[in-house]
FIBAFI-212154 format. One record per residue: residue in three letters; y, x negated, z of N, C-alpha, C in turn. Coordinates in steps of 0.001 Angstrom, whole numbers, plus 500000, padded with zeros to 6 digits. Each point is the difference from the previous one (the first is absolute). Example, Ala and Ser with C-alpha at 12.3 -4.5 7.8 and 13.67 -1.06 7.14 Angstrom:
BEGIN
Ala494310486810507800501190500890500000501200499100500000Ser501050500350499280501190499180500060501090500770500730
# end
This chain:
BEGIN
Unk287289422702551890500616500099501327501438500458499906Unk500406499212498537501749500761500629500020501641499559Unk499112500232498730499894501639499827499865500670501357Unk499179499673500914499042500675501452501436500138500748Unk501129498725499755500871499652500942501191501352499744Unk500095499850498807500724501202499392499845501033500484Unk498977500846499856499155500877499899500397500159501983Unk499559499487501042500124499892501131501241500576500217Unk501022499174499576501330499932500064500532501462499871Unk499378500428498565500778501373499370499433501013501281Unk498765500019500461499117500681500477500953500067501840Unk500621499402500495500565499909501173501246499989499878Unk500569499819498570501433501148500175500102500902499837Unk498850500791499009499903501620499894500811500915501152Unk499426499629501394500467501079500693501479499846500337Unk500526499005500265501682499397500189500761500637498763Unk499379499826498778500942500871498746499441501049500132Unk499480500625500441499674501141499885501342501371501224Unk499898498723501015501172500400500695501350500238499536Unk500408498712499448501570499438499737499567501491498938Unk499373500256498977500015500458498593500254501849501070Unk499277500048500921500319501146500968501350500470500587Unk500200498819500204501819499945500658501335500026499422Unk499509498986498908501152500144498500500054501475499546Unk498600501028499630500299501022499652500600501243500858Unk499733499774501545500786500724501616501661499671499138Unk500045498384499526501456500227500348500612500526498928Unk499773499849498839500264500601498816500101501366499880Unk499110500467500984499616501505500361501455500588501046Unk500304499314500907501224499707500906501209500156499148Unk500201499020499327500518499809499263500858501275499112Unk499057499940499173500541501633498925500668501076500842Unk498917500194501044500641501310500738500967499757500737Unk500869498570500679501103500009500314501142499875498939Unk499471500102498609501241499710498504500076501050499919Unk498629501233500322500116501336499619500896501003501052Unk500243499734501457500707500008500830498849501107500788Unk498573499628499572498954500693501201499850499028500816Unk501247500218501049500050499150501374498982499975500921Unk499637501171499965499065500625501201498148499173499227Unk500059500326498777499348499173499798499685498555499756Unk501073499581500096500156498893499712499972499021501416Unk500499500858501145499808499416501522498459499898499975Unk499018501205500199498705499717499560499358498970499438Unk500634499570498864498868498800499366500598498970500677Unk501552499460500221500451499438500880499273499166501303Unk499796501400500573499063499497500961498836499671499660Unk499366500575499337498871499520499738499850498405499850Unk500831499765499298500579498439499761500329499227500926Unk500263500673501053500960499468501171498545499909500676Unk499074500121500278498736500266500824498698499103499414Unk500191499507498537499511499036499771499721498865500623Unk498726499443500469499888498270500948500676499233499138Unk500769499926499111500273498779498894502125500437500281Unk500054501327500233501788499974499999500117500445501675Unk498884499929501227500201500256501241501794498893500450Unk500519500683500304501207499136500535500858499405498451Unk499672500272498897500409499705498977502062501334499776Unk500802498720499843501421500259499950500181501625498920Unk499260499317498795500491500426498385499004501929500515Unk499304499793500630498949500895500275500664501414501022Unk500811499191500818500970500774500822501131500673499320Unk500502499313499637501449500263499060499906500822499158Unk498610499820499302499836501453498775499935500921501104Unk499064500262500795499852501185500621501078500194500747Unk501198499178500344501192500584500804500739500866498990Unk500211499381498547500572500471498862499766501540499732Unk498708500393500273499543500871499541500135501175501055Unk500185499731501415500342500524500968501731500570500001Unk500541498810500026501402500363499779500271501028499238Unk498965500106498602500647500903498885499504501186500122Unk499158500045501165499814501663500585501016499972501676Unk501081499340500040500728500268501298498929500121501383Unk499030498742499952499387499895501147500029498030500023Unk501895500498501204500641499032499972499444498963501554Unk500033500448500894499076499376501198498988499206499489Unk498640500235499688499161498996499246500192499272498716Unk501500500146499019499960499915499337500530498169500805Unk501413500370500842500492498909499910499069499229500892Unk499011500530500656498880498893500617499126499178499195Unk499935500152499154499397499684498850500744499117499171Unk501395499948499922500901499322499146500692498630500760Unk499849500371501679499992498996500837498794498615500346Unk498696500727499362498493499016500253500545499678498374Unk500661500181499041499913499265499161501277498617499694Unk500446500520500919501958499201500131499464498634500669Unk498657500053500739500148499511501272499347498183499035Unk500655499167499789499583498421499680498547499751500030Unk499644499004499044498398499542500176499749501238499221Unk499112498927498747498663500550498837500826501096498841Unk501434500209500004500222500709499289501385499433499349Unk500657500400498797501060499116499276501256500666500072Unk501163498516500379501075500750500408500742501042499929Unk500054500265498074500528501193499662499727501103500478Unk498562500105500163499215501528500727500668500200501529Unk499502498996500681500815499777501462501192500958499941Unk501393499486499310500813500115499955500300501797499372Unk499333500219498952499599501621499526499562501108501291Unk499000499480500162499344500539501378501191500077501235Unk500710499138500211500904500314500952501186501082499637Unk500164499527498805501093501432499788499520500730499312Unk498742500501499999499388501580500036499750500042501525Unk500073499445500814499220500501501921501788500653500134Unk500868498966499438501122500575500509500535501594499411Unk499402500359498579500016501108499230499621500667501647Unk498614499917499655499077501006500710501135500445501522Unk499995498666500813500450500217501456501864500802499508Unk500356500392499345501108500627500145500099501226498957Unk498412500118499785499754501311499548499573501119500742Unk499046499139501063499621500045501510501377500780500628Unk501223498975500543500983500756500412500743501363499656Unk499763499930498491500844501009499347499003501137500488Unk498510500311500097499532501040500587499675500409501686Unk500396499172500462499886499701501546501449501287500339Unk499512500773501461501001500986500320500333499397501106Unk499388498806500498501000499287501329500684498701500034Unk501297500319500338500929498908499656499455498628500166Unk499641499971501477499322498479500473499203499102498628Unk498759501384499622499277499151499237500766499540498465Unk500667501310499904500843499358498621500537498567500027Unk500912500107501043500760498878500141499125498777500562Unk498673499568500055499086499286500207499618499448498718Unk499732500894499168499056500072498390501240499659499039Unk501368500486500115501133499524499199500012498448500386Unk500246499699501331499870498380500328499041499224499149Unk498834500368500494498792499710499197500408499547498450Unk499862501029499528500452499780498688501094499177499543Unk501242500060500573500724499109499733499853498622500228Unk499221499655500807499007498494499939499514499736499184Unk499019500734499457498907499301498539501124500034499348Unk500985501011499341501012499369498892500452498818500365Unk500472499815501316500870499086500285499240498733499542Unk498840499801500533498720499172499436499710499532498663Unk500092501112499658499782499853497984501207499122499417Unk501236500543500590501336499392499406500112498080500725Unk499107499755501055500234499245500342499297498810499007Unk498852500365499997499088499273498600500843500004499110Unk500704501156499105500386500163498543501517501105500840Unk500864499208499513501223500434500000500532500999499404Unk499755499722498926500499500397498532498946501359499995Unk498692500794500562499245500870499981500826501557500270Unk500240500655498620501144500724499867499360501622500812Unk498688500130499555499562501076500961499868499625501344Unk500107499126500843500314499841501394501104500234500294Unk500687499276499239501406500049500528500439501481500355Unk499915501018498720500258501719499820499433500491500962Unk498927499596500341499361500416501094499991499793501622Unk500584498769500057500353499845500940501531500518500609Unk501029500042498797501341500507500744499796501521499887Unk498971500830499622499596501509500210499490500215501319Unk499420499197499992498652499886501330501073500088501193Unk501308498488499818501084499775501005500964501158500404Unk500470500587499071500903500750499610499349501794501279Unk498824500012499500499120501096500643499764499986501659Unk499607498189500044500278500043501523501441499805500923Unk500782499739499271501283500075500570500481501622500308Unk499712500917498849499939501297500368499324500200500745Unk498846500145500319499081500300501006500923499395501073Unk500311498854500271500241499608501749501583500268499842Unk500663500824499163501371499913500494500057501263500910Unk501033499603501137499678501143500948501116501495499709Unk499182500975499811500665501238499710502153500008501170Unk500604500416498434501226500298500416500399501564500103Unk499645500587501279500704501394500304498979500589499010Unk500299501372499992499723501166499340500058499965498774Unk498762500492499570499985500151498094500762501178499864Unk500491500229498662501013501053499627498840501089499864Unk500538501258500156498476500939499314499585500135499199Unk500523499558498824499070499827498937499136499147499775Unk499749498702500973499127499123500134499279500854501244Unk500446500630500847498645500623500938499472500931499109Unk499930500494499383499434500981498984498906498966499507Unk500061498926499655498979499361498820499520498871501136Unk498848500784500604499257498472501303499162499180498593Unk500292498717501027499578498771498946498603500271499852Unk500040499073498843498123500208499986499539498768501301Unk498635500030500470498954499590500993500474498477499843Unk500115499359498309500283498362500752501037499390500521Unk501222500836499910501072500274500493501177499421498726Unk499334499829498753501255499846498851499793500660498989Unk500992500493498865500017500876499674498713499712498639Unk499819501218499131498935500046499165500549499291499146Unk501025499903499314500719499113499194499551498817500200Unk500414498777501360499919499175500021498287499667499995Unk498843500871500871499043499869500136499672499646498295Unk500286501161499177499545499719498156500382498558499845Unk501011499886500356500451498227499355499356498886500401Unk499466500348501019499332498984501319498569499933498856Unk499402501104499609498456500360499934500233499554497916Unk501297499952499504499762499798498638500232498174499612Unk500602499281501665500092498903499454498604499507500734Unk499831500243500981498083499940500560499322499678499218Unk499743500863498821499107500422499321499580498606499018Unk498920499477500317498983498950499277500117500517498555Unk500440498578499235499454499997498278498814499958500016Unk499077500802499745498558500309499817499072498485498750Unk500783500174499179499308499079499185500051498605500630Unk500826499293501094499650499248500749499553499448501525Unk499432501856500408499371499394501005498610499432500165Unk499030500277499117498584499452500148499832498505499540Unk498953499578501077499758498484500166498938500341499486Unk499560499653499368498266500284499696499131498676499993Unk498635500739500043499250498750499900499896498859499627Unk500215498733500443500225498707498615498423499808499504Unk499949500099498410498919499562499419499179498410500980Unk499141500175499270499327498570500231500581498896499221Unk500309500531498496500330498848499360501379499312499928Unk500639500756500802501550500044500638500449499675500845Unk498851500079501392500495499468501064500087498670500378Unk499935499003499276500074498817500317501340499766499492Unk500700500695498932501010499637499299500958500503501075Unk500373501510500362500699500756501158499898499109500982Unk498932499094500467500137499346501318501247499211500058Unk500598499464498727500896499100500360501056500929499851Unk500433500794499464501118501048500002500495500598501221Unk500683499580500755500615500591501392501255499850499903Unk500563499938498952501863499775499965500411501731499647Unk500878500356500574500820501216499861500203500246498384Unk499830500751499470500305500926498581501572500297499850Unk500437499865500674501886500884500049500982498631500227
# end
């Protein structure tokens, strides 16, 4: 009887590992091609992942695929995506806190390509919230901070109100569409820019996740 019991047992997890053993290799598959920087492919398996009944509404599931979005400058869904993962409940603080200052990346990457003032100066606000957010958790969080007095610095230009007449050598050179110059836009887009080797959350093993369950204290 306990052989039969065995035997039963192995016989009705087959199809459950057969899944997980399905999904581990999606993400692994995910995986490589966002180290390899095939974004476009890498949104693909992403989703695929993201569409799974087992990661439906799943944080770590969003966040890769916002990651992977961002790094093809498809910043609108990117930071929608980085916001369902910011948002409290089922996911661990550090990520929370990551996720918010990549939505804020995204939303003032958003501005920098926007050609109307209103929305700029909507999406700069924006953004300067999630930093403001991040720094409020972790003080000491040195890419918020850079990012946030760029972010500040940009909307104060934007809303300062024009004094008289540009000289002509500034009417000669019309600004570019987000209304600051390419210079500052590069600086904006090189401190933006996600350390790659730590944005993926990946799958937690089986034999791991009981240990990770108690791990919810900040890393920094």
């Amino acid at each position: 009887m306990i052989l039969l019991h065995t035997l039963l047992l192995v016989f009705a997890l087959a199809p459950s590992m057969q899944e997980m053993l399905g999904e581990y290799r999606l993400q692994l598959k995910a995986d490589a091609l966002y180290e390899h920087r095939a974004y476009s492919g890498a949104e693909s398996a992403f989703r695929q992942i993201a569409a799974l009944p087992a990661q439906k509404g799943c944080a770590s599931a969003s966040f890769n695929l916002a990651c992977a979005l961002y790094m093809q400058g498809k910043y609108p869904e990117s930071a929608t995506l980085f916001s369902l993962s910011a948002k409290p409940g089922g996911t661990r603080p550090e990520m929370r806190v990551k996720a918010t200052f990549n939505e804020g990346n995204a939303l003032a990457m958003r501005a920098v390509g926007s050609n109307r003032k209103a929305e700029r100066q909507l999406l700069f606000r924006q953004s300067l919230n999630r930093f403001r957010s991040v720094l409020l958790t972790d003080p000491d969080e040195n890419d918020a901070k850079i990012n946030y007095e760029i972010v500040r610095r940009y909307l104060d230009e934007l809303e300062r109100p024009k004094q008289g007449a540009s000289s002509p050598e500034k009417k000669n050179a019309p600004p570019p569409p987000s209304g600051i110059s390419k210079e500052t836009a590069e600086r904006l887009l090189e401190n933006a820019q996600m350390e790659e080797s730590a944005l993926m959350q990946r799958l937690p093993r089986a034999d791991r996740s009981a240990e990770q369950g108690g791990k919810n204290n900040q890393d920094w």
